[in-house]
N, C-alpha and C positions, 0 to 999 in steps of 0.2 A: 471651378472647384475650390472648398475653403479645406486648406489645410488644418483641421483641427488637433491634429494629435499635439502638433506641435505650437500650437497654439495656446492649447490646455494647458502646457507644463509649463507657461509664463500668465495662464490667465486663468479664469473660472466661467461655469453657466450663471450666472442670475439673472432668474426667472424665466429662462428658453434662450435667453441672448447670452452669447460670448462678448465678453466684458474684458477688453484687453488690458495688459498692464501700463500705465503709465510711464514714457521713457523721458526723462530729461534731460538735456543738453545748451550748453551755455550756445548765445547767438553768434558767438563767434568765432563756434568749433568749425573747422575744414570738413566741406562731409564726408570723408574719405575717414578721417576723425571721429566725426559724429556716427557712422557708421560700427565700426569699433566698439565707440563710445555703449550705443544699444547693444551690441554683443554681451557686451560685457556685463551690463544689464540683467541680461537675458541669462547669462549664466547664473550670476549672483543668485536669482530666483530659482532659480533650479537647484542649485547648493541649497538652497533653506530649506528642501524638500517639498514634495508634491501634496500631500497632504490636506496643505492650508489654501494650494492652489489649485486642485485637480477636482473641486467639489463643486457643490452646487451653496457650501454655506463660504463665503469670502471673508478675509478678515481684515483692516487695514487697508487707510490709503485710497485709491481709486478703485481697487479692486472693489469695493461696496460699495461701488458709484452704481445706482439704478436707473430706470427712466428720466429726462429731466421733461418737465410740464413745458409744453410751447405755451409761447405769450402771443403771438400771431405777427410778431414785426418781423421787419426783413431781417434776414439772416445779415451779419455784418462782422468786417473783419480787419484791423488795422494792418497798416501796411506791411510792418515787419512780423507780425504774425501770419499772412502768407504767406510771405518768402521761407518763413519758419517751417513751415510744412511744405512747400516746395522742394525745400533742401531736401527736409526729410524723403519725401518720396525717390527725390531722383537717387540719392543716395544709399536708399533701400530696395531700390527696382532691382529686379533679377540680373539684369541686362544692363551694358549703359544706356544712357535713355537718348533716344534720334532727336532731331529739332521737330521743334511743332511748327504747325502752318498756320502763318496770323490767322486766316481768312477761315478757315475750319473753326478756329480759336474763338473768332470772333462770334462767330453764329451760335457755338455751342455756349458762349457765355451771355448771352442775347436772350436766349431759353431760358437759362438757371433765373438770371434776372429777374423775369416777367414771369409770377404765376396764375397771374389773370387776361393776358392779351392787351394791355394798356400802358405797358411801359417802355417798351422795346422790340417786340416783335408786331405789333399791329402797324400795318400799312401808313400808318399817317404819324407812328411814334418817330421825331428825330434822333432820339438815342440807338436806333439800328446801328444806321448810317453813321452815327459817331462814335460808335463800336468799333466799327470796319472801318474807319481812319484811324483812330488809334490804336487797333490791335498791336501792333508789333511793338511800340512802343512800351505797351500795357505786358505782354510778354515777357520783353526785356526789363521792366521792374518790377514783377512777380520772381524771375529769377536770379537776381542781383543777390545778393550777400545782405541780408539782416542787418541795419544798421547804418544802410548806404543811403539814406539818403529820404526825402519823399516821395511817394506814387504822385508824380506831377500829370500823368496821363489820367490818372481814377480822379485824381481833383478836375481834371476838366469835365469829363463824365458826368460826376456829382454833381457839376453846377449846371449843365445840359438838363439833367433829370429834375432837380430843385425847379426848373422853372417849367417842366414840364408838368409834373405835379400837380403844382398851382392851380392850372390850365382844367386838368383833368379833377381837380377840386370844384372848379367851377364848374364844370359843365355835370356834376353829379350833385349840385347841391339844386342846381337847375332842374333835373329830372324829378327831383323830391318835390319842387314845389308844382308841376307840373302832375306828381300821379296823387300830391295831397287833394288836389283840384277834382282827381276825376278816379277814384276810388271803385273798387269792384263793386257791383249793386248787390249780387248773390252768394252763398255760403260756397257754391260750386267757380263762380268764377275768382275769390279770393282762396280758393285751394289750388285752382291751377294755379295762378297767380304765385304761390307760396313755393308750387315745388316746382317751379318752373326753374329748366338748367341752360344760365344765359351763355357760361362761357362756352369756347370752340373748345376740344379736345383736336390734337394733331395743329394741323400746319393753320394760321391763324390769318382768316381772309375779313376780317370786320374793321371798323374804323374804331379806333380809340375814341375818338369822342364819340360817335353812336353807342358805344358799350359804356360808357359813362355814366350816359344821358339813360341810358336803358337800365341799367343796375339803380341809379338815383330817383327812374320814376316807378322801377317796384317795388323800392322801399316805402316812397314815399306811399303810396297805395295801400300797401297792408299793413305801415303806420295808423292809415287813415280807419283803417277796417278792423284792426286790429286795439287799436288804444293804446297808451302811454305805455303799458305791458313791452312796446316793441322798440320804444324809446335807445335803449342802451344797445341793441344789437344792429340799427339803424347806424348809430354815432361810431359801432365798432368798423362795420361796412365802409363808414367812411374814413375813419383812420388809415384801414389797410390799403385800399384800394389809393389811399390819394396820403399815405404818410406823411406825420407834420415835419420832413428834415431838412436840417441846410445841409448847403454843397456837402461840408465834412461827411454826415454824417450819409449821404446818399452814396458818397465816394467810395464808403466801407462797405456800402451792399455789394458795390460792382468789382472790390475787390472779393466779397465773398460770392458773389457769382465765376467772377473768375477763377478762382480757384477750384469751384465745383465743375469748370469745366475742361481745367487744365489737367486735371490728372488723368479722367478718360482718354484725356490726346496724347498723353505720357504713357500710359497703358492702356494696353487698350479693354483690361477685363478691370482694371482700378474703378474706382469712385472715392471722393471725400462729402462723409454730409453733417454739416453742425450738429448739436449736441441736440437739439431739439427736434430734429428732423432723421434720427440716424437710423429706427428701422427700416428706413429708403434703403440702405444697402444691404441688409440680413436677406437669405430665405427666411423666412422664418418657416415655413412648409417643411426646412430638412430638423428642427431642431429635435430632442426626442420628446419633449415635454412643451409644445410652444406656447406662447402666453397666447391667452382669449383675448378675443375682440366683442368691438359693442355693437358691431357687426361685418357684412363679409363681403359688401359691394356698397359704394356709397358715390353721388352725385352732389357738387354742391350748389345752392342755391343762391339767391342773392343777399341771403340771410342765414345762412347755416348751410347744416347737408342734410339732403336726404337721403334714410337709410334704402339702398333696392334690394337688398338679399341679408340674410344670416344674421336679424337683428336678434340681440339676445333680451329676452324677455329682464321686467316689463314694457321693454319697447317691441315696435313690430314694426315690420317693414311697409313704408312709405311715410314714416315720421318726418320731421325736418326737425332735426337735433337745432338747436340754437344754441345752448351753452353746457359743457361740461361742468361739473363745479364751480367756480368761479369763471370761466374762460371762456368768452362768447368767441362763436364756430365762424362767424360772417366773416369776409374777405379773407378767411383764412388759405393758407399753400395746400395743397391734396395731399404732401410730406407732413407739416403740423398738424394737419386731421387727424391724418392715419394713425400716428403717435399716440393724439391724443385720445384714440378709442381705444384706445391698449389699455387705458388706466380703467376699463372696463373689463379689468384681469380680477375675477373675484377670489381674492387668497382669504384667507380665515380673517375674521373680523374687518375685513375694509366695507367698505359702502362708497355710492357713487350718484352723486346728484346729477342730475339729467335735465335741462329747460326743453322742452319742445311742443312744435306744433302738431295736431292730430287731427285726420280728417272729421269733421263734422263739428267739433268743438270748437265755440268763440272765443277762444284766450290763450294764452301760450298755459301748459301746465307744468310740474315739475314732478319727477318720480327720483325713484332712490332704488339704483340697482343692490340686490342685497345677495352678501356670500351666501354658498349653497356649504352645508356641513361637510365637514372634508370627510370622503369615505374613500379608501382604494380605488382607482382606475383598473377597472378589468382590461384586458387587451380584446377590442372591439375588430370586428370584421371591415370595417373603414379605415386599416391600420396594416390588415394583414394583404399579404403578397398572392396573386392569384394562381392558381394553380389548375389545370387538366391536364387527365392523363391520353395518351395517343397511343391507339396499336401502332406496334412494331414487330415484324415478323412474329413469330410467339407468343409476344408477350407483350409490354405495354411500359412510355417510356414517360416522364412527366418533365410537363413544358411548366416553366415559372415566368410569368410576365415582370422583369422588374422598373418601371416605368421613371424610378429616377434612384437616388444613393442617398438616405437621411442615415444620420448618424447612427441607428440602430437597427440599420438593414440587418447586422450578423445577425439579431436577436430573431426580427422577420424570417430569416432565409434557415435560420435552425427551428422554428415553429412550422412552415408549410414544407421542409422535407422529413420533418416528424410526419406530419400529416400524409406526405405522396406513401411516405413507408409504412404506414400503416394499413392503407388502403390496398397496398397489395404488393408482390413483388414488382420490382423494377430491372427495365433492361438498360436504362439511360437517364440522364438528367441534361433538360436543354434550359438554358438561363437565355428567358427572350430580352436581351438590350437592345432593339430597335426602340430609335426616338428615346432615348435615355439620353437627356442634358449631362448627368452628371450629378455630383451635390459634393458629398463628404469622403475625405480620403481615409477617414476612419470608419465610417460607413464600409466602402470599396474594401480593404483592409481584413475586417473582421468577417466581410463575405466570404473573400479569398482561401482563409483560412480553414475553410468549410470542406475545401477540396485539395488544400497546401499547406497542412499543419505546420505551423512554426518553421517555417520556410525564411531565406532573405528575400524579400520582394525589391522596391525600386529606388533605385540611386537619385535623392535630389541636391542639385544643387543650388547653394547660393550664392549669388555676387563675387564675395570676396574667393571663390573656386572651392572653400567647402563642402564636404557629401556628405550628407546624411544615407544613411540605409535603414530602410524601414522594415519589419519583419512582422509576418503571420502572428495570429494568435494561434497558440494548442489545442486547437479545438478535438474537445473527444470523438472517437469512431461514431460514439450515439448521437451527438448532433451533428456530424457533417457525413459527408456520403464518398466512397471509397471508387464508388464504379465510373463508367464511363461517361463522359461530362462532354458538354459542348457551347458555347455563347454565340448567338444569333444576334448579328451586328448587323445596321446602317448605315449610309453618311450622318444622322442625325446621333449617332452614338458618341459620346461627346466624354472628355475629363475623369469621373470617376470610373465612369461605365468604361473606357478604354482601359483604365486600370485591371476591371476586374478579368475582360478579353483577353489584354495583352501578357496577366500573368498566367491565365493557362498555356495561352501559346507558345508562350517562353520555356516553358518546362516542361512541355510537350503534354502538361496535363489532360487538355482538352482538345478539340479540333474547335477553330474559329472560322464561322462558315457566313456569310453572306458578302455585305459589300465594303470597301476602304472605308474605315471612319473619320471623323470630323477633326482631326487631328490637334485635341488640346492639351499639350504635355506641360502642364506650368499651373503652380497654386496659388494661392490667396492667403493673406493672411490677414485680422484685423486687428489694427493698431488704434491706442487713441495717440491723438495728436501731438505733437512739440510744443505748440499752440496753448494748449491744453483745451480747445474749444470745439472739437468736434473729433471724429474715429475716420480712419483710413480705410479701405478696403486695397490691397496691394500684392502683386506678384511677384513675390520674393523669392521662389522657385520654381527652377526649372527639372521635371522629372524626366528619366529612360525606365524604360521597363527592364527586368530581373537580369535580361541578356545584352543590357547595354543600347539596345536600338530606341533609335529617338521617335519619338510620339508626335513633338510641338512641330507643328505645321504637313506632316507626314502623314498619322492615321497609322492606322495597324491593316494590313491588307491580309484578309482571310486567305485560309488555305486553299478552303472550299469557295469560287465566287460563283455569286448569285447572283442576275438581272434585275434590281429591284431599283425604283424613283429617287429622280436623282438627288442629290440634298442641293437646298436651296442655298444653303450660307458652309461654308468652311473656314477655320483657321489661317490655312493660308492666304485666305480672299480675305482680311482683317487689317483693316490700316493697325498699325501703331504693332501688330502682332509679334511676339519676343521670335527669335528665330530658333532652328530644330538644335537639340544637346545630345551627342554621342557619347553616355556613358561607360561605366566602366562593367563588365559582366561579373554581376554579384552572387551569384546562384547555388545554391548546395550542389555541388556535381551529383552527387549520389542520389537527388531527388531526381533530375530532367531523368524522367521515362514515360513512356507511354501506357497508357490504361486503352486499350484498344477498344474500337466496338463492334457489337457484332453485326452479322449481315440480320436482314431482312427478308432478304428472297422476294422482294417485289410486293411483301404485305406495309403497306404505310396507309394510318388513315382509316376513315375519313376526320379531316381536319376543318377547323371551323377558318382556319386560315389557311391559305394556299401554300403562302408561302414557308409556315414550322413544315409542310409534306415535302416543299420541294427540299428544303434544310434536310429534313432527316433524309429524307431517297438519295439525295447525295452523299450522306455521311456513309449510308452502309452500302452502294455501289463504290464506293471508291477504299473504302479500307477492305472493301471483299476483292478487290483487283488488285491491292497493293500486295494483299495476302496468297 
């Protein structure tokens, strides 16, 4: 769950992304200091008013920092520039932060490493294994004090990698001359050829030098098929795949692997991702206006990607994109891809050069994605929240599916109970949360208020022991709904979606009826870096709901329970996971009361799902017996 409200009122949207504010602090503040130090920060911006910072137009500063263009090299990070944000994190974490485990550490920064299967995680890479000797090492001067000294561990690294390199240089300049030799004969077998997807996805079982060798002879191949046209994205292939660095400079990668993989082990819902790579850590799915892409599923090839789904015209799906604008797509990360199909955000007057291949055609060609005239977004059925209605004794009660929390649920959840109330009278309102992740606490928030006008909702706190108390909006009688309410929970009910459960239960608004949820009581917040090179994703609070009962690692246990599959994964089964916070009871006294529901008499149904009938049969046999 990302804390946006409070996030808004130190940062702004641009262009769908939360864009946080820049904090500064000297390398040799205490972080108990530098902790403060960002408080205080944080205040300052808050005093200048929201205004300038609560919009989608930014003024000043980082705040109008946008996208930055990947260039396709390794991510890379000097020494005391990680420990910079190390500090930062541990210093900002909700919690204090446990010790990490070299050996976990190591694996997970083994991954970040290698985004081809060639440098560290392939069976025959020696940089695993000297991962996993030096971890702890590697540990201990990521968390060292700024200024202390060399990464003498990430220098030995770098020079293991440097001569690895080499190796894997060779053996792909070898495959070139190898597929210039023996080149596809047919327009069909230099198409396979083209969109063929060499790397593993998941756990990585191939030899670094067979993926080498195999990447080097399909280049060389549809060099060969293709004509000097393929020249530059061939040479880009082999930069990324076999980069020209020395030890230094190899050493900065593994410290910027490392660090992308030390924060997940610090928190366990955290991530840090470079400036170039950072919608890795957005939904962007909760945003309310999220930037377009140049498309919506993409594989890469040994030369670019190819598009499989949602290409946005004039491309179409099965392309093999090779160069964005200037920036060829080969040996690029699936993080720098991704990014860089964003800049296939068509805002008024931009345009966007495209190099790719297309089936049937001998040449690579170039198109130019063009803005479409800006006209109003209607609000689209692909947007809205689902809604049927269910006998109920009488009368007839309306189930809302709501399958996850984007920032403008409230606006969603006040358009489809316009719509249940027009369609007819109503006896009830059931908010289906089963399998609801979670997303935005201003989402959650603005739903809330639908059925708890201007209420206090939930205690968070921070670090330094801090509470915030967050409150309802006013929502009028017309958009929100007055009668009897209920939220249909799973284990998979997760963060926001506990939020919106846990405030009817609290207040006795609602009855909460199926089974203990996924118990994630703690938010996110996004920061950019100390560093200044990359944005945080981090759990700076810890929430209870309205009555003070703790969430994190707990769940909300319905009134009514229900038999329903078990959940796979829970909070409390989370290495690294913050532990539960018993707050303080925030509550209007004069709101906790009951909006009662009525009986049934045995009419439920028929239901397209079993289990809203068995939900409601229990709601109104047990409030008919309590009565």
């Amino acid at each position: 769950m990302v804390h946006r409200q409070r996030a808004r009122s130190v940062a702004c949207v641009a262009g769908g992304i939360l864009a946080a504010a820049l904090l500064w602090r000297s390398p040799a503040t205490p972080p108990e200091e530098a902790r403060q130090g960002i408080a205080r920060s944080v205040l300052q911006l808050l005093e200048a008013g929201d205004e300038e910072t609560d919009g989608a137009n930014c003024h000043g500063g980082s705040l109008e920092r946008g996208f930055t263009l990947p260039t396709g090299s390794p991510t890379a990070l000097g020494c005391d520039q990680a420990r910079l944000v190390v500090a930062q994190a541990r210093a900002m974490l909700a919690a204090p932060p446990r010790p990490i485990h070299p050996a976990k550490f190591a694996d997970a920064t083994s991954d970040w490493l290698d985004p081809h299967g060639l440098w560290s995680v392939a069976p025959d890479a020696p940089t695993g294994a000297a991962l996993r000797r030096e971890a702890a090492a590697l540990l201990d001067e990521l968390q060292a004090p700024a200024g202390s000294g060399p990464c003498a561990a990430a220098g030995r690294l770098g020079a293991e990698l440097a001569r690895w390199s080499q190796q894997i240089a060779l053996l792909f300049d070898e495959g070139i001359r190898q597929g210039e030799a023996r080149p596809p004969t047919t327009p069909t077998q230099a198409w396979t050829l083209a969109t063929a997807a060499p790397f593993e996805d998941g756990i990585v079982t191939r030899s670094a030098r067979d993926l080498a060798r195999e990447l080097g002879r399909e280049a060389g191949a549809l060099s060969a098929r293709y004509g000097p046209s393929i020249a530059p994205y061939v040479e880009a292939a082999r930069e990324r795949i076999s980069p020209p660095l020395d030890p230094e400079g190899w050493s900065h990668a593994v410290l910027a692997a490392a660090l992308r993989a030390y924060v997940p082990q610090l928190d366990a819902h955290g991530a840090w991702a470079p400036i170039e790579e950072e919608i890795s850590i957005y939904d962007l799915g909760l945003e309310i206006s999220p930037p377009s892409r140049m498309w919506a599923e993409m594989t890469r090839t040994a030369l670019g990607v190819r598009i499989d789904s949602g290409a946005s015209a004039p491309l179409i799906d099965g392309d093999v994109v090779l160069r964005i604008e200037d920036v060829p797509l080969a040996g690029m990360s699936v993080e720098q891809a991704e990014q860089l199909s964003l800049l296939g955000d068509l805002r008024p007057g931009r345009r966007t050069r495209v190099a790719l291949l297309r089936r049937g055609l001998a040449a690579p060609i170039e198109v130019t994605l063009e803005p479409e005239p800006e006209v109003p977004t209607p609000v689209t059925t692909a947007s809205e929240l689902t809604m049927h209605r269910t006998r109920y004794g009488d009368g007839e009660v309306a189930v809302i599916h709501i399958p996850d929390v984007p920032d403008d649920l409230g606006d969603r959840l006040s358009r489809v109970l316009l719509r249940a109330r027009e369609s007819g009278p109503l006896r009830g309102v059931v908010l289906d949360l089963r399998a609801n992740g979670g997303g935005s606490t201003d989402g959650a928030i603005a739903a809330i208020g639908h059925f708890l006008p201007g209420v206090t909702l939930f205690p968070m706190r921070r670090r330094d022991g801090g509470v915030e108390v967050e409150r309802a909006p006013d929502i009028p009688t017309t958009r929100g709904w007055a009668g009897p309410v209920a939220a249909l929970v799973d284990g998979d009910s997760a963060s926001a979606a506990e939020m919106i459960a846990g405030a009817l239960g609290s207040y006795r608004r609602g009855i909460v009826v199926g089974d203990r949820t996924y118990g994630k009581g703690c938010a996110q917040e996004y920061l950019d870096d100390e560093a200044h090179v990359g944005v945080l994703r981090l759990t700076t609070l810890l929430y209870a709901l309205p009555d003070g009962s703790p969430v994190q690692k707990t769940g909300i246990l319905p009134q009514l329970s229900l038999t329903l599959p078990v959940a796979v994964e829970r909070e409390d089964r989370i290495a690294h996971a913050l532990d539960p916070w018993q707050g303080p009871d925030v509550r209007d006294a004069a709101r906790v009361r009951e909006v009662p529901w009525p009986t049934h008499g045995g009419r439920v149904g028929p239901c397209s799902d079993d289990v809203v009938c068995r939900a409601l049969r229990a709601i109104g046999t047990v409030r008919a017996a309590a009565r």
